[in-house]
Every structure is written in C-alpha cells, then in structure tokens.
C-alpha positions as CSV (number, residue, x, y, z in Angstrom):
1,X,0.0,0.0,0.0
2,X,1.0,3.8,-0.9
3,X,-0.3,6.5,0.9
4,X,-1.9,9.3,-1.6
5,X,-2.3,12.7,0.1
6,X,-5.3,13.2,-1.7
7,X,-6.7,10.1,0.6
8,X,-5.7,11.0,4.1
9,X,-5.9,13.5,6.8
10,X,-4.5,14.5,10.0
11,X,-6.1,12.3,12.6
12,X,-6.1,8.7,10.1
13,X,-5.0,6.0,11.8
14,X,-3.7,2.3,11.1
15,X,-3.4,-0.3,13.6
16,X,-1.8,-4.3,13.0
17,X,-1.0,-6.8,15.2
18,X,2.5,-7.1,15.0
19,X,3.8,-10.5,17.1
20,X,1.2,-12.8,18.8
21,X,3.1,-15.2,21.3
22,X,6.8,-13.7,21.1
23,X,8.5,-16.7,21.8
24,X,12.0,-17.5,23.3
25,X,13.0,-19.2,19.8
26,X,12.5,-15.8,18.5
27,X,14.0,-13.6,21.0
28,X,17.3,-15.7,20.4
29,X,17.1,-15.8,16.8
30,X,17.3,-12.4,16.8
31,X,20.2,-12.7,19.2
32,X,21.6,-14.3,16.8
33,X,20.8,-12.1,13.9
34,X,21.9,-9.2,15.5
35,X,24.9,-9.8,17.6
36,X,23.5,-8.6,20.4
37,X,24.2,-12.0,23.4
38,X,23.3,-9.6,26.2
39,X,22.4,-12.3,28.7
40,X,19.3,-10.2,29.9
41,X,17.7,-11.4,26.2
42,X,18.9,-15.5,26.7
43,X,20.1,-16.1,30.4
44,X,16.9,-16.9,32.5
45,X,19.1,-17.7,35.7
46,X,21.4,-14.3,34.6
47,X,17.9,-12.5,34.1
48,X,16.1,-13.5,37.2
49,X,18.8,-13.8,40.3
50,X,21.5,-11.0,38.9
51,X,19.7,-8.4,37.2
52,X,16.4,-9.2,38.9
53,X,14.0,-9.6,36.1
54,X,11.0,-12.0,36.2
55,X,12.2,-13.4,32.7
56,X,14.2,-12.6,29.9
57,X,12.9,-10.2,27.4
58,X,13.4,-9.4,24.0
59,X,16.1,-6.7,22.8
60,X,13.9,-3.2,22.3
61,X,15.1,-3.4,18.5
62,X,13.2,-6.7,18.0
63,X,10.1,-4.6,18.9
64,X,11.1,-1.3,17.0
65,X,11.8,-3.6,13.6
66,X,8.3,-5.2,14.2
67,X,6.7,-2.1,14.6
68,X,8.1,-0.3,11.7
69,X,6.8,-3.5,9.5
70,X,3.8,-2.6,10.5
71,X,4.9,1.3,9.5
72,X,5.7,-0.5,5.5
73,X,2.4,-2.1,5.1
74,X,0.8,1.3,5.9
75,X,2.8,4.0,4.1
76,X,4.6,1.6,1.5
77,X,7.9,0.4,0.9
78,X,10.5,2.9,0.7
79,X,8.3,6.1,2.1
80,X,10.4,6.6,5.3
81,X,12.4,9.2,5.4
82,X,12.3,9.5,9.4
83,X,11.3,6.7,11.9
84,X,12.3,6.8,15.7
85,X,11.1,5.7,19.1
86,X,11.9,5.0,22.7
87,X,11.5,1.6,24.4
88,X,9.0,1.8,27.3
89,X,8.6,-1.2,28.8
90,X,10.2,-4.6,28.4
91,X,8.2,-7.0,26.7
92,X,8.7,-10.7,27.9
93,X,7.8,-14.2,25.9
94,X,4.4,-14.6,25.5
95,X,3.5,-11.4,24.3
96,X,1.7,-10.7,21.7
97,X,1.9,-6.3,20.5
98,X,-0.5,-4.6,18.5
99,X,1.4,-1.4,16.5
100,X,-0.7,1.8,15.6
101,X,0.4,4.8,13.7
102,X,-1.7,8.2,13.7
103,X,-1.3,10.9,11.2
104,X,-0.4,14.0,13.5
105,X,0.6,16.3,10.1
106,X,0.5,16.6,6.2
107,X,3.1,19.1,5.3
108,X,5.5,19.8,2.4
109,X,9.2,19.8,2.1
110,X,11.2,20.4,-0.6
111,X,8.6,20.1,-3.2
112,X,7.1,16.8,-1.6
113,X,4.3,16.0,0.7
114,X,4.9,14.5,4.1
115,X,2.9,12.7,6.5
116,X,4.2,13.2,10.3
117,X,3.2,10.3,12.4
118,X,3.0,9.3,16.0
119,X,3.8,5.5,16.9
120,X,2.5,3.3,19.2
121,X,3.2,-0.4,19.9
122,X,1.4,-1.7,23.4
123,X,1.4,-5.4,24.6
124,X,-2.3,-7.9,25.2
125,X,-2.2,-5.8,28.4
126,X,-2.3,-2.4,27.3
127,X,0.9,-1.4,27.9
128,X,3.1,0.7,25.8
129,X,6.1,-0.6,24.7
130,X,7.4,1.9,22.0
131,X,6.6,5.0,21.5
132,X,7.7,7.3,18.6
133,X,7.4,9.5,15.5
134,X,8.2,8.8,11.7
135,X,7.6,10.5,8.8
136,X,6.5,9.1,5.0
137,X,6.6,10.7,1.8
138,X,3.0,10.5,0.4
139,X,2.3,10.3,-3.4
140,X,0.2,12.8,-4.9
C-alpha cells in the first residue's frame, strides 16, 4: 500500500498486530541475527537472580523492527524518510503487540508531501512498549 495525500488527513490511523506469542525461539534468533548476546535477552538464571527480572525479554530493537513493519504495510515500501522511538517497557515471551500509527501532520518539504506520524506499539495488556514519530513521503 502507498499513501496518496489526496486520501488522508491529519487524525487517520492504522493499527496491526504485529507479534502474537513472542516466543523465546524468537528472541534468540534475533540474538543471533543481530549480535547482540546480552544475557538479559537468553540467560533466564542471569535474568532473574543477577539483574532481577521475572524473565528474559526481548532486545527493544526486535520490537522497534516489528513495529516499523507494521509502519511499511501502511505508508509503503521505501516512504520513510524519518522513523524513531523510545522503548518503554520490556516486553517478555508470550507477548503478543499490536502497533498503531496516527497521522499528526501533512506538510510539504522540498517540493514533496509529508505525513508526520505518532507510533505506538502496546502489549495484550495495554501497555506501551514503543513510543515514537516517523515521517512518510505520500504520493500525490
């Protein structure tokens, strides 16, 4: 999907389930994937008695990377030009996020039209995990 400026306004939304049942598999894959061995994301023993975490959890970028799929499917491939978020809350195996975008602004820049947006990603529970802004270019 493409965004068309013609077709939106400031307030749209688009909301997508983005994991359902983040399971350990997949928190090491991306381990794995990305380099990243922090113990906090594989150790449970390191997680729970050192650190002091009911479980291990999975690395904030695993949840930013499936929140901006879900920021592709709604503004298209290749419309990003800004995308960027803090992680708010850990989010554990089992877990299963839903990510929404809301337009905030339509503007131009440099002959184009942008869409501003505000990101949020919460888990089955409610709670926000990401939150952030990103901006698309829109076609005409």
């Amino acid at each position: 999907m493409t965004l068309k400026a013609s077709e939106v306004k400031v307030g749209d939304s688009y909301e997508e389930q983005v994991c359902d049942n983040l399971s350990r598999t997949q928190i090491v894959m991306y381990a794995g994937t990305s380099g990243d061995y922090n113990p906090l994301h594989s150790d449970e023993i390191f997680t729970k008695e050192v650190a002091g975490y009911p479980s291990v959890f999975a690395h904030g970028m695993l949840s930013m990377g499936m929140t901006g799929r879900m920021l592709t499917n709604y503004v298209g491939d290749g419309r990003l030009t800004y995308y960027g978020v803090r992680f708010t809350s850990q989010v554990f195996p089992g877990a299963t996020l839903t990510a929404k975008a809301t337009i905030t602004e339509i503007r131009e820049e440099n002959g184009e039209t942008i869409a501003d947006l505000e990101v949020s990603t919460t888990d089955e529970e409610g709670v926000e995990v990401i939150k952030g802004k990103a901006s698309a270019r829109l076609d005409p």
